[in-house]
C-alpha positions as CSV (number, residue, x, y, z in Angstrom):
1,X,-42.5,-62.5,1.0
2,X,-43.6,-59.6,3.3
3,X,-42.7,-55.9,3.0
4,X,-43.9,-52.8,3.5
5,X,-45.3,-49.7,1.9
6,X,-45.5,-46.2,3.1
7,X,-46.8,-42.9,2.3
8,X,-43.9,-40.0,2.6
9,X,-44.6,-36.3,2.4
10,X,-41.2,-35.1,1.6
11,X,-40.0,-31.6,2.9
12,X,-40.1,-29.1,-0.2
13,X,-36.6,-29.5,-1.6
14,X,-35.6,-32.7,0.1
15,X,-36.7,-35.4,-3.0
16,X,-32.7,-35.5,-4.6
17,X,-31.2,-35.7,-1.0
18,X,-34.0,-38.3,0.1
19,X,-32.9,-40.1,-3.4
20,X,-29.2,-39.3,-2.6
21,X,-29.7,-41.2,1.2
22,X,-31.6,-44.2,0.1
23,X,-28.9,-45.4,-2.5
24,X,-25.8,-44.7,0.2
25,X,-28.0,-46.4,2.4
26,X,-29.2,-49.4,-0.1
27,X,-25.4,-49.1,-1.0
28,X,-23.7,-50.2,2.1
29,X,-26.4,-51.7,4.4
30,X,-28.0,-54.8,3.0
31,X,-30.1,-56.7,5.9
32,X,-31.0,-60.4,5.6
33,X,-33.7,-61.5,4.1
34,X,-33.7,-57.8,2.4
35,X,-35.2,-58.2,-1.6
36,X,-35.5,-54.5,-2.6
37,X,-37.4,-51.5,-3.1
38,X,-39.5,-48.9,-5.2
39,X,-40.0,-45.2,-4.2
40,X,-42.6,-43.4,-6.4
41,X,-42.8,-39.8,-6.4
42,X,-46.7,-38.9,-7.2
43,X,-48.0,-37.4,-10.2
44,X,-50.7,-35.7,-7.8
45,X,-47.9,-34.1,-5.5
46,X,-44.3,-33.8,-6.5
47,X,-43.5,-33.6,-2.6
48,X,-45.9,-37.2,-2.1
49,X,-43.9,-40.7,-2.2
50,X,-44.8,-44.2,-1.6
51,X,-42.1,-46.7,-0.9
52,X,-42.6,-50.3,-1.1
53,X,-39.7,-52.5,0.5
54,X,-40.2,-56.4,-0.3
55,X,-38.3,-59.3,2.5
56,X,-37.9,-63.0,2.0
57,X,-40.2,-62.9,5.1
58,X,-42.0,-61.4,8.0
59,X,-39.0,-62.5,10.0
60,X,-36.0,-60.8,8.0
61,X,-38.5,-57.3,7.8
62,X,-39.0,-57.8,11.8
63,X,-35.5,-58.0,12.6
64,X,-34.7,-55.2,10.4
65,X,-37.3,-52.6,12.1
66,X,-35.6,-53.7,15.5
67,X,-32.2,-53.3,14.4
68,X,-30.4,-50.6,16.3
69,X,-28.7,-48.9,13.1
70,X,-31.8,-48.6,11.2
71,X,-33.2,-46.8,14.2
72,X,-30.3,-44.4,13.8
73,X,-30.9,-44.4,10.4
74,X,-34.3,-43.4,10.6
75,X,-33.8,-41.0,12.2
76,X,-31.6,-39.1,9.6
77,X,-34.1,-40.1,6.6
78,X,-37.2,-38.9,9.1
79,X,-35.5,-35.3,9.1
80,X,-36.6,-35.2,5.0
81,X,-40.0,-35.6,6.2
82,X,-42.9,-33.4,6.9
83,X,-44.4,-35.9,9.0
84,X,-43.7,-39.4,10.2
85,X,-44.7,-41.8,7.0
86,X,-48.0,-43.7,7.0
87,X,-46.8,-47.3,7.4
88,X,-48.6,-50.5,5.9
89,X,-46.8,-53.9,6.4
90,X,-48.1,-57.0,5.2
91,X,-47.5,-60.0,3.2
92,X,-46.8,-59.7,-0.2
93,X,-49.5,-62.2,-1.9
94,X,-48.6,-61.4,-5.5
95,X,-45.2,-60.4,-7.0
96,X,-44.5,-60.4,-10.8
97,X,-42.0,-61.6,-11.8
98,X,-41.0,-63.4,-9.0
């Protein structure tokens, strides 16, 4: 498996539209290879998330970051954002359960 997981600072008042986005999104656009996600909003900084996005592969999650409509999506979800996130990909070494 191979995801990602990246630190969001969410614009103050933007956590329920952010929530709002990511289900229409999860909702209607399912890539291949796509497993799921988690979004955790930070005890330290109700504003402060960390999303962690599992793949089948590094493959699937490639061909997802060069699709053209998540670019477009991007950029709608990037507009919540403070900042551009703080991306780590890498493969997933551990999962439970599986």
């Amino acid at each position: 498996m191979y995801g990602t997981v990246a630190r969001m600072k969410v614009k103050p008042g933007k956590i329920d539209e952010l929530i709002a986005f990511s289900k229409e999104f999860a909702g209607r656009h399912r890539p291949k290879g796509y497993l799921g996600e988690n979004i955790y909003r930070l005890d330290s900084d109700q504003n402060q998330v960390m999303m962690a996005v599992v793949f089948q592969d590094k493959g699937s999650y490639q061909a997802n970051a060069n699709d053209p409509e998540m670019a477009k999506q991007y950029q709608r979800y990037r507009a919540l954002l403070e900042a551009d996130p703080e991306w780590n990909d890498g493969e997933i070494i551990f999962s439970f359960p599986a």
